[in-house]
Structures are given as structure tokens and as C-alpha cells.
N, C-alpha and C positions, 0 to 999 in steps of 0.2 A: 545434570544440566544446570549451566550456570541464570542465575534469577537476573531479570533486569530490575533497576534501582534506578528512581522510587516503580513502583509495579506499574503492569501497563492499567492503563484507566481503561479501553474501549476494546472489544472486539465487533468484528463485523465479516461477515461471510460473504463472500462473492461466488455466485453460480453463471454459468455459462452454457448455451444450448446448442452444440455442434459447431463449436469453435468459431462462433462469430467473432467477426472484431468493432469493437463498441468501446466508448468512453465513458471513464469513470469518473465523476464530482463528487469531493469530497468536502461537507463545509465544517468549518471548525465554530464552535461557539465554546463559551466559557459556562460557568455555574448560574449563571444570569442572562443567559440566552443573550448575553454581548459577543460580538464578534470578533475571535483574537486573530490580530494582524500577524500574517505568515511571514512579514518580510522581518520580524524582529528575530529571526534563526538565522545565523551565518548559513545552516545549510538545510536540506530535507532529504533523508536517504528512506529510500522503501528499496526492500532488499526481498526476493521472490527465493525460495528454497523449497527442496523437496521434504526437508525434516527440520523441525520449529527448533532450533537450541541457537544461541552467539555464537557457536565452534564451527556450526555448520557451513561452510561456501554458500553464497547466493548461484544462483542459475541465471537471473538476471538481476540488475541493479539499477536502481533510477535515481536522477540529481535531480534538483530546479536545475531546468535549461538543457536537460538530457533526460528525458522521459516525464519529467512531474512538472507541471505548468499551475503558476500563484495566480488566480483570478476572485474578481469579486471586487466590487465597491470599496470594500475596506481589506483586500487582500487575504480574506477568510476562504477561500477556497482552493482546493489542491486538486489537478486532473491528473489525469493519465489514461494511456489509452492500450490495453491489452492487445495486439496483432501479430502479426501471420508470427513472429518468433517465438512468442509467447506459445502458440495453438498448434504450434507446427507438430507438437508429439499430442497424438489424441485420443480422449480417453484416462488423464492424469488428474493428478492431484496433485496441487502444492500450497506450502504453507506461505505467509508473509507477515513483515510488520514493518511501520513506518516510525523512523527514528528522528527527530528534532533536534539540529545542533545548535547550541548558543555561544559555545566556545569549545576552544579544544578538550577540556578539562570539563564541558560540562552540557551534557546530551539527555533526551528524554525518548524513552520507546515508549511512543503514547499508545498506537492503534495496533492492535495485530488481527491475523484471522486466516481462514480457508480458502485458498481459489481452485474450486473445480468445472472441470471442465465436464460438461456431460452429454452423452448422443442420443441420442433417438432415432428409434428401430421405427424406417419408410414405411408407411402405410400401403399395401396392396390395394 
């Protein structure tokens, strides 16, 4: 499996309880609990996959402006919102991580981590 450079800083696990659909805020701060401004990235790709490597195809893919939305005061906040396409197979697991582009030449995979989805057996 090919390594992302420099390594990812952050994991974060997302669970899910019988495929609801729910939004996700994600806030960025720096080493100083300062708030780094989202709009200084040409772009922001979080890419959903069933198995964690670069080689792998995403399953689903999200842009600013097509699934991830920049909010917050000083732009430090990243949404998005998991629904029906997402949840439509149930019972899964997939991987993801969220990549930072500043130029063409030069991209950071900051965050990555788990999304599963999981059910629970109806109470009699």
C-alpha cells in the first residue's frame, strides 16, 4: 500500500445506528487552538472506499460545492451529510479520508478513518 506524504495527522471514526441520515461538522484548528481558514485549499476531496490504500476507487466522492460544505466564522468548518446513497447497502463498512489541495503539485491527506454503519436487533 502506497503511504500518504507527509503522514496523515488525524483519525476519526464515524458510527452509524440503522442507517440514519445525519450531518457531519467537522472543525479544523491548528497547534494553537487557532482556526485554519478552509478557503486557503483550491479544493477538499473526502473520498469513501471500501478498502483504505490511494489505488483503491472511492464508492463515493465529495468536493466543496458537491457533498462538503465550508462553514464557520473564519471558514474552519467542513460538513457533510451521509444519506439514503451512502446507507442504501446495510450492514457495511467503509473506509475514508479527507485530502487538502493547495495546488496541483501539492495536496495533504490530513484526516482519515471508519464509517460503519450498524443495526440493531427490534426489541420484542
Amino acid at each position: 500500500m502506497a503511504e500518504f506524504t507527509p503522514p496523515i495527522q488525524g483519525e476519526l471514526n464515524i458510527s452509524n445506528v440503522q442507517g440514519n441520515y445525519f450531518p457531519v461538522t467537522l472543525e479544523f484548528k491548528d497547534g494553537d487552538t487557532n482556526p485554519i481558514d478552509l478557503t486557503q485549499y483550491t479544493d477538499i476531496i473526502m473520498e469513501i472506499k471500501k478498502v483504505y490504500s490511494v489505488n483503491f476507487p472511492a464508492f463515493i466522492t465529495f468536493t466543496v460545492g458537491a457533498g462538503l460544505t465550508i462553514l464557520g466564522v473564519n471558514n474552519e468548518r467542513l460538513a457533510f451529510t451521509l444519506d439514503a446513497k451512502f446507507w442504501e447497502n446495510q450492514n457495511k463498512h467503509w473506509v475514508y479520508d479527507i485530502t487538502f489541495v493547495k495546488s496541483p503539485t501539492e495536496s495533504y491527506t490530513y484526516l482519515k478513518g471508519n464509517i460503519t454503519n450498524v443495526l440493531t436487533a427490534s426489541k420484542s
